[in-house]
C-alpha atoms as one frame of an Amber mdcrd trajectory, in Angstrom:
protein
 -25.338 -17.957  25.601 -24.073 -15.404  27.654 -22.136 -15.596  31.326 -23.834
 -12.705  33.515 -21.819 -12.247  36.296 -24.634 -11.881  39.516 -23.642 -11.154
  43.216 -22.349 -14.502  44.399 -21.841 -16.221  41.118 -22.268 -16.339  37.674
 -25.631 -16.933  35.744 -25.834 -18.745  31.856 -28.355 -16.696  30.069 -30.156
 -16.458  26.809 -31.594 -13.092  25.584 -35.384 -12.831  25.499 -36.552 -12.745
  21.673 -37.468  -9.543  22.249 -34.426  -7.920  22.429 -33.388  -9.893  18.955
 -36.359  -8.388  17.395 -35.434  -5.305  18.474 -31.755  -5.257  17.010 -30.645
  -5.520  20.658 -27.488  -7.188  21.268 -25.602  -7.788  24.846 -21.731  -7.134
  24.635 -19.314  -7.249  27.376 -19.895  -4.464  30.193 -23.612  -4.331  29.568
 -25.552  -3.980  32.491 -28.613  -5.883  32.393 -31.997  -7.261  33.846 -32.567
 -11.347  33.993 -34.647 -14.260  35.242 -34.908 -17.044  35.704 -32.024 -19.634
  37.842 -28.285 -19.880  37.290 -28.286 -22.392  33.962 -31.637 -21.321  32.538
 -31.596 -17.547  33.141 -33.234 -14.811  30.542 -32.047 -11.374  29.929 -34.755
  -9.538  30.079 -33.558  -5.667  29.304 -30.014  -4.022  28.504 -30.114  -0.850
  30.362 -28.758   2.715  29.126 -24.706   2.350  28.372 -23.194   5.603  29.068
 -20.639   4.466  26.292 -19.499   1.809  23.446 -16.901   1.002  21.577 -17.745
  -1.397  18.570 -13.595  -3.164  18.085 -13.891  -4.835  20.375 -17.306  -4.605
  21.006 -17.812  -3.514  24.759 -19.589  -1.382  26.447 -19.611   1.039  30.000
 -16.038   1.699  29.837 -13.975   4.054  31.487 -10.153   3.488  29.932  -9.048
   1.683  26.368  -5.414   0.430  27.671  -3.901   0.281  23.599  -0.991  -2.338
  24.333   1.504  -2.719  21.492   5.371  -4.855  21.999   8.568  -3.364  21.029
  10.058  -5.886  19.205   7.242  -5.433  16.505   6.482  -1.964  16.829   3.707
  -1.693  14.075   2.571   2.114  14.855   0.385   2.070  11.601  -1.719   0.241
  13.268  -1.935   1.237  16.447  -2.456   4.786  14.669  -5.622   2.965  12.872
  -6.963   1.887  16.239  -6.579   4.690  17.952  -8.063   6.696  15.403 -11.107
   4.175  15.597 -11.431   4.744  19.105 -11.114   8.881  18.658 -14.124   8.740
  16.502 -16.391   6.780  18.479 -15.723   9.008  22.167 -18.761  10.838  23.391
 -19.019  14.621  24.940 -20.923  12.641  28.045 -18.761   9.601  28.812 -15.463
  10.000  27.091 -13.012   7.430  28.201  -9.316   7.625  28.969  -6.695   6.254
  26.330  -3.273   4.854  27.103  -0.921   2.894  25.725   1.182   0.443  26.944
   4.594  -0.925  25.569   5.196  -4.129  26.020   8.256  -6.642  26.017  10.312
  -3.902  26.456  12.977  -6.476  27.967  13.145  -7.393  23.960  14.023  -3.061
  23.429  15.965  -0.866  24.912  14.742   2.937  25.938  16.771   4.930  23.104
  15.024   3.248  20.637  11.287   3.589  21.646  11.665   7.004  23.570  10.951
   9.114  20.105   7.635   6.666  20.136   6.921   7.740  23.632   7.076  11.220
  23.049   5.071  11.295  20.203   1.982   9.660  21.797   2.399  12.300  24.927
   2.244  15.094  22.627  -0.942  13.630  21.343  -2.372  13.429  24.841  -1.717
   9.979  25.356  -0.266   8.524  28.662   2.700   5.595  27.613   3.962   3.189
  30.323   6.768   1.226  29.171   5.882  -2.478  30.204   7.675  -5.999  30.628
   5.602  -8.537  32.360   8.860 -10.307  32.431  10.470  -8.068  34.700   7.382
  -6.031  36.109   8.421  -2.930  34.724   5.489  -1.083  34.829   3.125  -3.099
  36.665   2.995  -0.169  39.291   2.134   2.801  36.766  -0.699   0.933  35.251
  -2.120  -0.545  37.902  -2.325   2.713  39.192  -3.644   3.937  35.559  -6.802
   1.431  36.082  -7.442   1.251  39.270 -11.145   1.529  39.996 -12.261   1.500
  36.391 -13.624  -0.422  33.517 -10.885  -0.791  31.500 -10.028  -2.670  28.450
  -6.785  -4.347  27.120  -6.777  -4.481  23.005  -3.788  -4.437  20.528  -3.234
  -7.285  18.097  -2.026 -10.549  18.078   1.001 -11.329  20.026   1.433  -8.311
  22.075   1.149 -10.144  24.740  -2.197  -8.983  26.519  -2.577 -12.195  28.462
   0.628 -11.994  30.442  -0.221  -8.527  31.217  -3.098  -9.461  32.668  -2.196
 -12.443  34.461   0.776 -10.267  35.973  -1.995  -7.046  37.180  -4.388 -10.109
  38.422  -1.633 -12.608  40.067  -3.571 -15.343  37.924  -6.084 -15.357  40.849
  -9.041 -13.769  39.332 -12.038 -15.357  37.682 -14.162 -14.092  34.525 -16.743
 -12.794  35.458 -18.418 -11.560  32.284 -17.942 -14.017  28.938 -19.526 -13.301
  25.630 -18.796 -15.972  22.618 -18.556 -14.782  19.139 -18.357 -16.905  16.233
 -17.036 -15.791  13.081 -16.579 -17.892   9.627 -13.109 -17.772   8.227 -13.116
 -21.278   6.276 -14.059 -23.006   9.209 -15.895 -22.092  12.562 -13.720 -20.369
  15.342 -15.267 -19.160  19.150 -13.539 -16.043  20.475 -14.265 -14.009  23.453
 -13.781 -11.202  25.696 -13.760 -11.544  29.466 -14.297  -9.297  32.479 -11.843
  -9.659  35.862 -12.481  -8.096  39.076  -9.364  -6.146  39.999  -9.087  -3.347
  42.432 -12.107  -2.047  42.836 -12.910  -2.127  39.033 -12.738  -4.346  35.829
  -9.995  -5.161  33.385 -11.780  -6.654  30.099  -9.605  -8.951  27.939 -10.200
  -9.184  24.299  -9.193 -11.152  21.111  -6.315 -10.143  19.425  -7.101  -8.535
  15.902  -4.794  -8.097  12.768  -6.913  -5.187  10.476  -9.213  -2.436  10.928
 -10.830  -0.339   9.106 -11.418   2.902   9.361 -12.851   3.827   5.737 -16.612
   5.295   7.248 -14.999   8.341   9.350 -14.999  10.387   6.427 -11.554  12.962
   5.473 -13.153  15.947   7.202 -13.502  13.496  10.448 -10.102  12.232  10.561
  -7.995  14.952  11.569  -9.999  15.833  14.671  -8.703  11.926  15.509  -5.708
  13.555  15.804  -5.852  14.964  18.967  -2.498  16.812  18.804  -3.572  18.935
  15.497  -5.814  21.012  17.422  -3.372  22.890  19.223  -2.059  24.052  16.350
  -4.559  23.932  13.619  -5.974  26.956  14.700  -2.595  28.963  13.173  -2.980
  27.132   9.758  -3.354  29.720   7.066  -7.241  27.860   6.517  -9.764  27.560
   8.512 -10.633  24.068   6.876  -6.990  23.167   6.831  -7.029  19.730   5.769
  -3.227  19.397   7.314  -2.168  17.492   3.938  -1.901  19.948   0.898  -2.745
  23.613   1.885   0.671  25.951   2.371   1.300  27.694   5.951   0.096  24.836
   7.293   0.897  25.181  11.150   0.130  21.287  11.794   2.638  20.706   8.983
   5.011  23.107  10.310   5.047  20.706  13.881   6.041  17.588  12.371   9.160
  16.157  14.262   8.275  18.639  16.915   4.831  18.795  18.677   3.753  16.940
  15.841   5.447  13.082  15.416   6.644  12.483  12.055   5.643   9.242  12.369
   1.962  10.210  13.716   1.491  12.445  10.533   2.656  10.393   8.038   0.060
   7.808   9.172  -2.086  10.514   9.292  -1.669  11.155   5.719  -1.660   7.301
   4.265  -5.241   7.641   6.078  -6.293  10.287   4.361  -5.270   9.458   1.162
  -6.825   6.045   1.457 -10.137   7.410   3.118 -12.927   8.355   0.849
């Protein structure tokens, strides 16, 4: 059952058999055609997306808002997801990526400033966030504003309160999609779409692993967005950044290049086949 937010409400609909046969499935941001009344509607046809993005699965987006906290800064994986989300962009509908610090009441500046640059150098805009204090509230409001934009990061980031800060706790869902997933026993998660500000801010489960293992070696490096400014000085033309000598990208690391970044970079590639 899906909740298919309509002009005036919201509508509980199943999708037509059709669609299942076809290999069709709604996800969150899908714009769609249905019947029938508010408890007993049909969705008839998922029109065009201009984009998705599978983790989480959503779709018509126009920023990926990458939260992670500072008082667990686990930058492998953020690396991992942002590397997921670098492979699946498209030349038509790319969408913005920034990432957002959170708890930084738990951190001081010093400490995650190296982090901050690093991510800027890549391309990346970084608001440092406390939805304890509001820091930040004002840059990324103004980062979304208008747009479709999704909140992911793992478990205990603390997406929620960032959300419930941007949204005053006033807004309702108005997009739901259920997902159940065996892990010993039955468990219902889901994402949910707010109104705010003339766009949408999606919320999404919390998730603890990717993987990244289908993007192939010769994929991963244009993940990197920050290689490619220097890549083209590598002594190579099919520098893999990892092995070669007069390796420019190598040559950047601490610099343009975060040491932290390409040392991720590498534990991918050595672990992608």
């Amino acid at each position: 059952m899906y909740a298919v937010g309509v002009s005036g409400g919201t509508y509980m609909c199943r999708p037509r058999g059709n669609l299942r046969k076809l290999g069709e499935k709604p996800v969150v941001g899908d714009m769609c055609l249905i019947t029938g009344g508010a408890e007993t509607g049909k969705i008839e046809k998922i029109l065009d997306r201009k984009n998705i993005i599978l983790r989480p699965a959503v779709s018509n987006i126009d920023a990926v808002v990458a939260i992670i906290s500072a008082d667990m800064l686990n930058l492998p994986l953020l690396d991992m997801y942002l590397v997921a989300l670098e492979a699946q962009q498209t030349e038509n509908a790319p969408y913005e990526i920034c990432v957002v610090i959170n708890k930084m009441d738990l951190s001081d500046d010093d400490k995650n400033e190296i982090t901050r640059r690093a991510y800027e150098n890549a391309g990346y805009r970084v608001i440092f966030f406390s939805a304890r204090s509001r820091r930040g509230e004002a840059e990324l409001a103004g980062a979304i504003r208008g747009k479709t934009a999704v909140m992911a990061g793992p478990s205990g980031v603390g997406k929620s309160s960032v959300i419930n800060l941007l949204c005053k706790r006033q807004a309702m869902p108005v997009g739901e999609l259920s997902v159940k997933s065996v892990r010993g026993k039955h468990t219902t998660r889901h994402a949910e779409m707010f109104e705010y500000m003339g766009g949408y801010i999606i919320d999404t489960p919390g998730f603890a692993s990717l993987n990244i293992g289908d993007i192939g070696r010769e994929r991963l490096k244009n993940c990197f967005p920050e290689f490619a400014r220097y890549a083209e000085n590598c002594r190579f033309a099919d520098c893999t950044h990892v092995n070669e000598p007069d390796c420019a990208v190598k040559g950047q690391v601490g610099e343009g290049v975060g040491a932290s970044r390409y040392g991720n970079y590498e534990g991918f590639y050595n672990a992608v086949k």
